[in-house]
C-alpha positions in Angstrom: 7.1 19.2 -11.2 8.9 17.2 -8.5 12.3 16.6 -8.5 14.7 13.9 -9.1 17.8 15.1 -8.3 18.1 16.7 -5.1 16.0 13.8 -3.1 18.2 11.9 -1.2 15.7 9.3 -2.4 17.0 9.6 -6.0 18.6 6.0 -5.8 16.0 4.6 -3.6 14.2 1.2 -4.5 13.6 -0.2 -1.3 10.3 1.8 -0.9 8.4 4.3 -1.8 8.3 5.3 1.7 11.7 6.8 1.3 10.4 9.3 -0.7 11.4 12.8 0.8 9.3 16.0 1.3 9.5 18.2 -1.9 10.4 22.3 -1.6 6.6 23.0 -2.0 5.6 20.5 0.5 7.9 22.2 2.8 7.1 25.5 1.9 3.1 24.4 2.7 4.3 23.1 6.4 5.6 26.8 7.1 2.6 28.4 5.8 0.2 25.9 7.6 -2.6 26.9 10.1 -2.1 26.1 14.1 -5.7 25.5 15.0 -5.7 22.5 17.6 -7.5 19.6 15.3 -8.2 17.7 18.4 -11.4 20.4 18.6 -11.9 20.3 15.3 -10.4 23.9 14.9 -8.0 23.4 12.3 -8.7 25.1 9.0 -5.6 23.6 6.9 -6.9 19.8 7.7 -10.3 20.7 7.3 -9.5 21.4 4.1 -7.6 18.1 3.6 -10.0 16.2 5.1 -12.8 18.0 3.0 -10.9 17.2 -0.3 -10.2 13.4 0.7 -14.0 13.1 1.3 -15.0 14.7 -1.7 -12.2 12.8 -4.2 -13.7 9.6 -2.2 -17.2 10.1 -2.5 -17.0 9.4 1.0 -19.3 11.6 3.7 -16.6 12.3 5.3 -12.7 12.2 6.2 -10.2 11.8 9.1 -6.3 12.5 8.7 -4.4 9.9 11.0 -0.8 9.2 11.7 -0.4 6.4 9.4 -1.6 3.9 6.8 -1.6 1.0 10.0 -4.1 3.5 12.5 -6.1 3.8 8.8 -6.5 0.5 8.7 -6.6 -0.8 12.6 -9.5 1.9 12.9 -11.2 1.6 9.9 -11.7 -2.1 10.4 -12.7 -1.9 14.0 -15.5 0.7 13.0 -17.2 -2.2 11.4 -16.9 -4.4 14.8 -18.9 -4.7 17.6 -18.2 -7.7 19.9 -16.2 -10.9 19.3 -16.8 -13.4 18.3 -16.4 -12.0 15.1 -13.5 -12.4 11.9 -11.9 -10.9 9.6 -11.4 -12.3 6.2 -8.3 -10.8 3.7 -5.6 -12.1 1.6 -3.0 -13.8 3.5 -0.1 -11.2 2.3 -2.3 -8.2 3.5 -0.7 -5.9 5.6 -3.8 -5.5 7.8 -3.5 -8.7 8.7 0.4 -9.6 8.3 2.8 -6.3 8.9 0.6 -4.1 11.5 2.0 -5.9 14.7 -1.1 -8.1 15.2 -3.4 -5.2 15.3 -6.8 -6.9 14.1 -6.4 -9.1 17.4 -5.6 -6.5 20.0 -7.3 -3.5 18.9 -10.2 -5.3 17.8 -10.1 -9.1 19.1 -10.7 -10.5 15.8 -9.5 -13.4 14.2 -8.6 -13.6 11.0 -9.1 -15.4 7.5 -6.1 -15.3 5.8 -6.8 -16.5 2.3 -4.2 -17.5 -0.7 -5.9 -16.8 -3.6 -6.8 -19.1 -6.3 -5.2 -17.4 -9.1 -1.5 -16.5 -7.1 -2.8 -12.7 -7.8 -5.7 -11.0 -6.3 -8.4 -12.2 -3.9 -11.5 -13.2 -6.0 -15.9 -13.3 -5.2 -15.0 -17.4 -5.5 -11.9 -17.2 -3.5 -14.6 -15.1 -1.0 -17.3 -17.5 -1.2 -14.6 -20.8 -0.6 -13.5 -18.8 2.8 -16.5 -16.4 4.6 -18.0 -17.9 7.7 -21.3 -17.1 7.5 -24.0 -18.5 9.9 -24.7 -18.5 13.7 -22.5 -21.6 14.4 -20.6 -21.2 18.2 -17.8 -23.5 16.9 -16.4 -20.5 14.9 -16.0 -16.6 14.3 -18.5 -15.1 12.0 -17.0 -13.0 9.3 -18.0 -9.1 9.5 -15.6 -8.1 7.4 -13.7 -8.3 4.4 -10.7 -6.5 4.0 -9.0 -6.0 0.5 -5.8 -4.2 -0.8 -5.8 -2.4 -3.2 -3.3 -2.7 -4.2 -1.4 -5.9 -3.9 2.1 -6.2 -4.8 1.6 -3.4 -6.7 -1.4 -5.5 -8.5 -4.5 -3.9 -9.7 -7.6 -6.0 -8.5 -10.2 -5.3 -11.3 -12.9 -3.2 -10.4 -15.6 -5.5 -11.4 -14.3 -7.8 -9.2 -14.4 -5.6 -6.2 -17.7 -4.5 -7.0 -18.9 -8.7 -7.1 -17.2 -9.4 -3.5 -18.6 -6.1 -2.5 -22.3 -7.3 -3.3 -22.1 -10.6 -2.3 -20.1 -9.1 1.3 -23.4 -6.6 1.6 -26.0 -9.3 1.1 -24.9 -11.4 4.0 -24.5 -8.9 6.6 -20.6 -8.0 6.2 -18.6 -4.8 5.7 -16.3 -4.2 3.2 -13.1 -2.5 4.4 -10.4 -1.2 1.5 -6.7 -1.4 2.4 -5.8 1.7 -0.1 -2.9 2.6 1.4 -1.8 2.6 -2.7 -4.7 3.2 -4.2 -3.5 6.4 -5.7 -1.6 4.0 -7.6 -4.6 1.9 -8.9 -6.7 5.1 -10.0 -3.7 6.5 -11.8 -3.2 3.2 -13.3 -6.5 2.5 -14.5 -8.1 5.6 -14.9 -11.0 4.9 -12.4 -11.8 7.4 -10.1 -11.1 7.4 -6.4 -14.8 7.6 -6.0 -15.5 4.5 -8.5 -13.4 2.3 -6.5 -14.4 3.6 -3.2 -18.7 3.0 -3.8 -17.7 -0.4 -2.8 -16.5 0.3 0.2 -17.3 1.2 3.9 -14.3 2.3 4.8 -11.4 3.0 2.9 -7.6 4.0 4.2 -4.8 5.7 2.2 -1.5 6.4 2.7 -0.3 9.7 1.8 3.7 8.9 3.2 4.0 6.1 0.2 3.5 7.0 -3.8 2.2 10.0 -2.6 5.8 11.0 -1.0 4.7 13.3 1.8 6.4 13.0 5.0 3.9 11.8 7.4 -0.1 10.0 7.7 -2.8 8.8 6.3 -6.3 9.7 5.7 -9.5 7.1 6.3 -12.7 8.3 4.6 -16.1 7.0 5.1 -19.4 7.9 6.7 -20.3 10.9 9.4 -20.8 8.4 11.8 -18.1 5.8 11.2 -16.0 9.1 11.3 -17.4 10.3 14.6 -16.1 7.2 15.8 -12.7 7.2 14.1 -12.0 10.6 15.9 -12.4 8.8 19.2 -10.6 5.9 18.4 -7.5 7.7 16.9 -7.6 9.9 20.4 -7.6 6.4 22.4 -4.6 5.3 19.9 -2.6 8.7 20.6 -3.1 10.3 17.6 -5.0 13.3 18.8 -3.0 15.7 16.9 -2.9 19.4 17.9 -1.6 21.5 15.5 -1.9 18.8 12.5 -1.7 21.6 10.0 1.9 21.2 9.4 1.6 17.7 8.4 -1.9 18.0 6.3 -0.2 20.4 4.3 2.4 18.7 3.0 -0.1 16.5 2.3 -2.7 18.5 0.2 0.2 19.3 -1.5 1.0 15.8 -2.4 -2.5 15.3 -3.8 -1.7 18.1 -6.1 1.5 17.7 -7.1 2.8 14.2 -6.8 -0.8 12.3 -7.4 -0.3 13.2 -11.0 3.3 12.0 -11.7 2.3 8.1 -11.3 1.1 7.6 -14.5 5.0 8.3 -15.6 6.5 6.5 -12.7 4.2 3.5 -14.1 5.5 3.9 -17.7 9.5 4.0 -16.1 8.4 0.2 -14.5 7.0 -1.1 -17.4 10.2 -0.3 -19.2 12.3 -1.7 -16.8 10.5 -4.7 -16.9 11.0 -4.8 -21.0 14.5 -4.3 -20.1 14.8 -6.6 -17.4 13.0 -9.7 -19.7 15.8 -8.9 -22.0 18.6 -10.2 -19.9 16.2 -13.2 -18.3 14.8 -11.3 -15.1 11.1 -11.9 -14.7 8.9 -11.2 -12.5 6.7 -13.0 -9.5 3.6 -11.6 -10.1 1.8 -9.2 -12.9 4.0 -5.7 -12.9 0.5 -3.1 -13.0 2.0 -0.5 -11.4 4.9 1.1 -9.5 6.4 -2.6 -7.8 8.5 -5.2 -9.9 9.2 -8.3 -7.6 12.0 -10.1 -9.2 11.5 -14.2 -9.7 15.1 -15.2 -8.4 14.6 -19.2 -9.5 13.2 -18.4 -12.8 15.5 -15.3 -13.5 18.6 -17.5 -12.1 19.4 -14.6 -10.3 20.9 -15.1 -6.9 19.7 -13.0 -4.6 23.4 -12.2 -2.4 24.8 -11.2 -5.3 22.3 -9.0 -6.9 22.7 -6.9 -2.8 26.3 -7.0 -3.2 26.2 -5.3 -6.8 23.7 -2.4 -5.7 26.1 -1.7 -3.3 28.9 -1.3 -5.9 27.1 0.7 -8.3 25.4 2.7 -5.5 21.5 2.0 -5.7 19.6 0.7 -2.6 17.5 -2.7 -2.9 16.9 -4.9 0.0 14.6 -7.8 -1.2 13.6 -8.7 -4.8 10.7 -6.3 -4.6 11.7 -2.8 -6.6 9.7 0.0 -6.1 9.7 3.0 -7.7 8.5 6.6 -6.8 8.4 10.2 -8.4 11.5 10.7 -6.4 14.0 8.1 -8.2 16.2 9.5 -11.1 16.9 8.1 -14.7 20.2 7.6 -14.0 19.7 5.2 -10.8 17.5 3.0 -13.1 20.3 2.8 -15.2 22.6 1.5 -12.7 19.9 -0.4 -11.5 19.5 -2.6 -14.6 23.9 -2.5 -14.6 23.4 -4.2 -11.4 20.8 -6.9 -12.1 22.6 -7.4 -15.4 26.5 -8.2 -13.3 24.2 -10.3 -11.2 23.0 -12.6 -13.6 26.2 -12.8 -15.3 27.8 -13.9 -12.1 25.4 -16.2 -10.9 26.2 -18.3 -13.8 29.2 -18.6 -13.1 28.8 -20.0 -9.8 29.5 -23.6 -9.5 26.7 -26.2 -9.1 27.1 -27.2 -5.6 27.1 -23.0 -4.4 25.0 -22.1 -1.6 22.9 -18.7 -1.9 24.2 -16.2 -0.1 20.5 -15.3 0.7 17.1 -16.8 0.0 14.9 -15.4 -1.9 11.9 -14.7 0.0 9.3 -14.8 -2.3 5.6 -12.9 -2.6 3.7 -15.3 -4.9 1.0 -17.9 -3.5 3.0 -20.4 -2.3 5.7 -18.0 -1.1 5.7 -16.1 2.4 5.4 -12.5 2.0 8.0 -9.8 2.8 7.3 -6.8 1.5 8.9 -4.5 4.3 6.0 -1.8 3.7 
């Protein structure tokens, strides 16, 4: 088991990318192979890679740096020549928090679409939004990138499956975002390999849920992954002795992997306990994320900072996110210090200015989820 004590993460909500390496991770980086990976000589992320593949259903498997390379690559695989577009959910960190990637790297522009339902992107939302045609007024979309998951939302899987037919039929490739979806397999008890039959292409993050210190892995066919391999050398990750890093993170496949379904059950209680007191949240709470409503819950946002600070947890937006790493007790204070901020902010007088604005993460709302 991991532990929750001697993380300096312990009292962490800001992320789960503050999640720290565990002993064994740390053990596995001494014990790692030096083969240089840039020739394929590697044995350690061979391995990794071999596992990813096979979990995925994918051909085959390419460790990168991080979840943004995953996803800058793994859409420009599906690219040839502008003009071309990329259609995704406005909020999607492909398209909104990888330092305009898609229109460097790949000269694409982009669909951003606000789904109909304030949730997940849907086939209809799809349909309202592709650009399909031969048109030279416009950018043809060749690819539809989705996140799974949002938010910490759970698209269903019959869902993906519809957008991934309807993508297929017309010529488009279907990229997945799964920097989280660790989270969504744990969650819903589909396999990696269910979710990822719908896909081309699909990133994860192993430096998020999955706490190890450093990377990513993209999975999809020989070729696309012949590709990747020169594309990650053209973006400077040609790693040499990558062992030391895909260590840590075979062993976060193994031993962190299977602590979300626990760290799923802890958010779900806090959000029981949270309703209690009036603190509801923006958007469906499916996983490890609970984005706090500030105008419905009352709750001004200043205040809410000012008492984690006091009673020693770390928030900085009204996204909470928890990971394997955070302890019992910090949820406790956690709840200690939404509860003084509610109480406060009704004792504010009518004409008080918020110390801060909430920033929001529904439909109407711009995003900032500092990923």
């Amino acid at each position: 088991m991991t532990s929750t004590t001697t993380s300096a993460a312990a009292n962490e909500f800001r992320s789960d990318t503050f999640t720290t390496p565990t002993p064994a991770m740390l053990e596995a980086m001494a014990n790692a192979t030096f083969g240089d990976d840039v020739y394929q000589e590697d044995r350690t992320t061979s391995q990794f890679q071999q596992e990813v593949a096979r979990l995925t259903g994918m051909e085959d498997a390419l460790f990168v740096l991080s979840g943004t390379m995953g996803n800058q690559i793994g859409v420009r695989l599906h690219l040839s020549q502008p003009p071309h577009s990329v259609l995704c959910d406005y909020r999607a960190h492909v398209y909104a928090e990888e330092g305009s990637g898609l229109a460097i790297l790949s000269q694409a522009m982009v669909t951003p679409v606000h789904p109909a339902n304030g949730i997940y992107m849907t086939l209809d939302d799809v349909k309202n939004w592709v650009t399909l045609g031969d048109d030279i007024h416009v950018a043809p979309t060749r690819v539809i990138s989705l996140e799974v998951t949002i938010g910490g939302v759970v698209t269903p899987i019959d869902e993906i499956q519809k957008i991934s037919e309807f993508a297929h039929a017309h010529g488009i490739k279907v990229h997945c975002d799964g920097a989280r979806l660790w989270n969504a397999s744990a969650a819903t008890g589909h396999s990696l390999a269910e979710y990822c039959q719908h896909f081309d292409s699909v990133s994860m993050c192993v430096s998020k849920g999955l706490g190890a210190p450093i990377g990513g892995v993209l999975a999809s066919t020989k070729q696309n992954i012949k590709q990747a391999r020169w594309l990650r050398k053209q973006q400077g990750g040609g790693i040499r002795q990558a062992g030391v890093l895909t260590a840590a993170a075979m062993v976060a496949l193994k031993e962190v992997w299977p602590t979300m379904a626990e760290t799923h059950r802890k958010t779900k209680q806090l959000e029981r306990d949270l309703a209690a007191i009036g603190v509801v949240p923006q958007i469906p709470v499916d996983t490890n994320f609970f984005f706090i409503d500030a105008a419905r819950s009352k709750l001004d946002m200043g205040v809410l900072l000012e008492q984690c600070q006091k009673f020693h947890v770390r928030l900085m937006d009204e996204r909470i996110s928890l990971h394997h790493q955070v302890s019992d007790a910090a949820i406790e204070h956690l709840k200690s210090a939404i509860s003084e901020a509610v109480r406060i902010t009704k004792t504010l007088p009518p004409d008080y200015l918020p110390k801060r604005q909430p920033s929001g993460y529904g439909s109407t709302s711009k995003m900032n989820e500092y990923s």
